[in-house]
FIKOLZA-1660 file (N, C-alpha, C; in steps of 0.1 Angstrom, whole numbers, plus 5000, padded with zeros to 4 digits):
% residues 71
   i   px   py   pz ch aa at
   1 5230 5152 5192  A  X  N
   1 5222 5139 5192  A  X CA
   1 5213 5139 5180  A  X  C
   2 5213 5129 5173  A  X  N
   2 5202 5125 5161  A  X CA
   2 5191 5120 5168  A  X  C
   3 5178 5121 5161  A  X  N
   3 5166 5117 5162  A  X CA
   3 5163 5111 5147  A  X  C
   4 5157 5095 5151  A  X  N
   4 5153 5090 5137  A  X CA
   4 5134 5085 5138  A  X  C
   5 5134 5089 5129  A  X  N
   5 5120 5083 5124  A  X CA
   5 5121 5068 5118  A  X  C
   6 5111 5059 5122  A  X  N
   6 5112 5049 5115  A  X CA
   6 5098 5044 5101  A  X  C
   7 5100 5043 5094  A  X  N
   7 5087 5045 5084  A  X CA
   7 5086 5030 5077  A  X  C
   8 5074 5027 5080  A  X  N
   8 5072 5014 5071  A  X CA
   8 5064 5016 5056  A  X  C
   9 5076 5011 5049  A  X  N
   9 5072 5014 5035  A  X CA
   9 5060 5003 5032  A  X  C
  10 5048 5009 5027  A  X  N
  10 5036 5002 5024  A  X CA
  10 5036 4991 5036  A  X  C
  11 5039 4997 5047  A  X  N
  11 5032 4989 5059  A  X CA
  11 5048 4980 5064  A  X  C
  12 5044 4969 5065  A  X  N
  12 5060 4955 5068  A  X CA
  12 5057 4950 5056  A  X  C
  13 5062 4949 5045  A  X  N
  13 5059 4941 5035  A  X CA
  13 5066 4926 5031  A  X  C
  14 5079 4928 5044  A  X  N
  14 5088 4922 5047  A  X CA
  14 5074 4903 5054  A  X  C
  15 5074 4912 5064  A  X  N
  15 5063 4900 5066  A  X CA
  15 5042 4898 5066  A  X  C
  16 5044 4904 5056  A  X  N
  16 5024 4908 5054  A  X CA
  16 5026 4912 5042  A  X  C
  17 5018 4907 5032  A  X  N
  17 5015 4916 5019  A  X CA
  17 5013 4931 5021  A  X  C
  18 5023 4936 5008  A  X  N
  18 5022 4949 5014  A  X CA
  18 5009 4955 5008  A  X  C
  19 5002 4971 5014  A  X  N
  19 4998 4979 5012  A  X CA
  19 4976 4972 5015  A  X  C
  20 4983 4963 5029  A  X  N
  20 4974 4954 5032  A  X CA
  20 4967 4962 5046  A  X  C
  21 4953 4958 5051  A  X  N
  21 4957 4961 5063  A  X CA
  21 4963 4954 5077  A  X  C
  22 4969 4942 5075  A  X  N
  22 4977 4930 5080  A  X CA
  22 4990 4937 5080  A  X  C
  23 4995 4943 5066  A  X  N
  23 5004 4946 5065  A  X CA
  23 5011 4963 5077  A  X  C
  24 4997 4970 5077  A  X  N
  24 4995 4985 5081  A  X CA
  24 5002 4977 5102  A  X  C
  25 4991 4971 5103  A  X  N
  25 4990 4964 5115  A  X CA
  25 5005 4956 5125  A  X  C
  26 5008 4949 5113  A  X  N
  26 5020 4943 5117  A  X CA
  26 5029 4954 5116  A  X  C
  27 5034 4962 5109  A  X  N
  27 5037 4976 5113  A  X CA
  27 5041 4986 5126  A  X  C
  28 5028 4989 5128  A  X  N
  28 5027 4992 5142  A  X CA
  28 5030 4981 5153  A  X  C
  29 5027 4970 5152  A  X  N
  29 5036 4960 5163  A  X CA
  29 5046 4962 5163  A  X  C
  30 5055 4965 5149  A  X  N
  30 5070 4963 5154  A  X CA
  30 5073 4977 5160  A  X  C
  31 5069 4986 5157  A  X  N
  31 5071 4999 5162  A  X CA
  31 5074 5010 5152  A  X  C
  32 5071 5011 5139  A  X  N
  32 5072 5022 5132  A  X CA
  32 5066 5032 5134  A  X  C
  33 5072 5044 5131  A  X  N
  33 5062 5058 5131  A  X CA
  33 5052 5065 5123  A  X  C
  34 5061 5058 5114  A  X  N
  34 5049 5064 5100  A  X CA
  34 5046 5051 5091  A  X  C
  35 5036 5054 5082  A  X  N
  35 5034 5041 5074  A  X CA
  35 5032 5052 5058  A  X  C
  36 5039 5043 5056  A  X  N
  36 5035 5055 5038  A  X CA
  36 5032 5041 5033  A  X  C
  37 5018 5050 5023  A  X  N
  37 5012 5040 5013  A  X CA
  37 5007 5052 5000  A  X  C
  38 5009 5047 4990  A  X  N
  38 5002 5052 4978  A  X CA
  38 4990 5051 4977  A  X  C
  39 4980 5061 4971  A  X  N
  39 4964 5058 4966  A  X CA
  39 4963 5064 4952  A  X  C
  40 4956 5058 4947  A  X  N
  40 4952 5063 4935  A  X CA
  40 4942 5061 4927  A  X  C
  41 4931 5067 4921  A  X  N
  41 4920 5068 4922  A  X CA
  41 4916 5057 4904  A  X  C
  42 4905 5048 4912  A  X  N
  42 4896 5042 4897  A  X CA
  42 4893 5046 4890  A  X  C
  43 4884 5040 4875  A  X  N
  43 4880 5048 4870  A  X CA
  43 4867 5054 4873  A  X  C
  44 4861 5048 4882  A  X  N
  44 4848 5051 4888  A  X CA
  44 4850 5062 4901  A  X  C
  45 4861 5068 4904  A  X  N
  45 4865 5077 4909  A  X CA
  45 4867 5073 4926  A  X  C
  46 4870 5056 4927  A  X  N
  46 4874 5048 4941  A  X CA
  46 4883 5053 4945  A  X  C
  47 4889 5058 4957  A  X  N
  47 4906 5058 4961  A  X CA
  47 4904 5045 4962  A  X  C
  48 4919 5036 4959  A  X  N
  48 4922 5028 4964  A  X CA
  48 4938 5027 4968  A  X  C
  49 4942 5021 4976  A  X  N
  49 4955 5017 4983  A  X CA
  49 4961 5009 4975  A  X  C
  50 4973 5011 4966  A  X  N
  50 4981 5004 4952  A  X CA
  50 4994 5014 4953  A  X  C
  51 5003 5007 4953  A  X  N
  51 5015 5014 4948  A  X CA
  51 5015 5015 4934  A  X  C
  52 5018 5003 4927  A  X  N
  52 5018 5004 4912  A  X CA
  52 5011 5011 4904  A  X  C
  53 5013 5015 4894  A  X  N
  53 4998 5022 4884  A  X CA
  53 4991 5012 4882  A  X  C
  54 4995 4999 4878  A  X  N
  54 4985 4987 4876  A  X CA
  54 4986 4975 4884  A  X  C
  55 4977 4967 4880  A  X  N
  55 4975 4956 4889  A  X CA
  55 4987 4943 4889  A  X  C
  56 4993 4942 4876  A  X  N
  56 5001 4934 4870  A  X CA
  56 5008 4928 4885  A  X  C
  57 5015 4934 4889  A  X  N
  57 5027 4925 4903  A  X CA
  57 5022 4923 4910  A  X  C
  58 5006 4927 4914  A  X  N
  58 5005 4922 4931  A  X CA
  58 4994 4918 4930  A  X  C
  59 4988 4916 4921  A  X  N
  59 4975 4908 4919  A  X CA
  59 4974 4894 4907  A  X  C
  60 4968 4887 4904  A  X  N
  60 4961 4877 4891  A  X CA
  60 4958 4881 4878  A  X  C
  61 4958 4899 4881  A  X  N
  61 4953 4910 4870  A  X CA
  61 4962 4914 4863  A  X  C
  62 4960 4921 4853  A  X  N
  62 4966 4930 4845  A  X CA
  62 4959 4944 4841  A  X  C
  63 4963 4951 4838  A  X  N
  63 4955 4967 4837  A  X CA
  63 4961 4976 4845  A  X  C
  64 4958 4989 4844  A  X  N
  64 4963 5004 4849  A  X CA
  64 4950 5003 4858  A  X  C
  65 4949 5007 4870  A  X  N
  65 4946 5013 4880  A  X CA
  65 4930 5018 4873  A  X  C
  66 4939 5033 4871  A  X  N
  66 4927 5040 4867  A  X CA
  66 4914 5037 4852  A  X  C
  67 4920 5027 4846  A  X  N
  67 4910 5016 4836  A  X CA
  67 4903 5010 4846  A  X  C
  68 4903 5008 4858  A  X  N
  68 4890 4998 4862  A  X CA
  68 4881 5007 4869  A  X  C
  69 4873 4997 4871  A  X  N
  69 4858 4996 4878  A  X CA
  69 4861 4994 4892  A  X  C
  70 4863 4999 4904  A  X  N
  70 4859 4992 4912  A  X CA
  70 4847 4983 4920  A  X  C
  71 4839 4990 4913  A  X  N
  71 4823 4982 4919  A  X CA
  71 4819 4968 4909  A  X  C
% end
């Protein structure tokens, strides 16, 4: 007999922006087991929750991650 895990990549991105916490949320409704998300740190030394190195695709922005300020 198999056993499967079911993992939501950066949350349901399918229906919630991913790597949201809408997205984390909607997730666990449908029933996943794990949620994998990327973090990666500012230049002000913030974790934040981003797949990309930069902001370019899922934001208004452009830049690498670790070039900003979060504050």
């Amino acid at each position: 007999m198999y056993y499967f895990e079911i993992v939501g990549h950066r949350g349901a991105p399918g229906q919630a922006p991913e790597n949201t916490l809408l997205s984390f949320e909607r997730a666990m409704q449908i029933g996943v087991d794990w949620i994998e998300f990327d973090v990666r740190r500012s230049r002000d030394g913030v974790l934040v929750v981003i797949h990309d190195e930069t902001v370019d695709r899922t934001t208004d922005g452009s830049g690498r991650v670790r070039d900003m300020g979060f504050s």
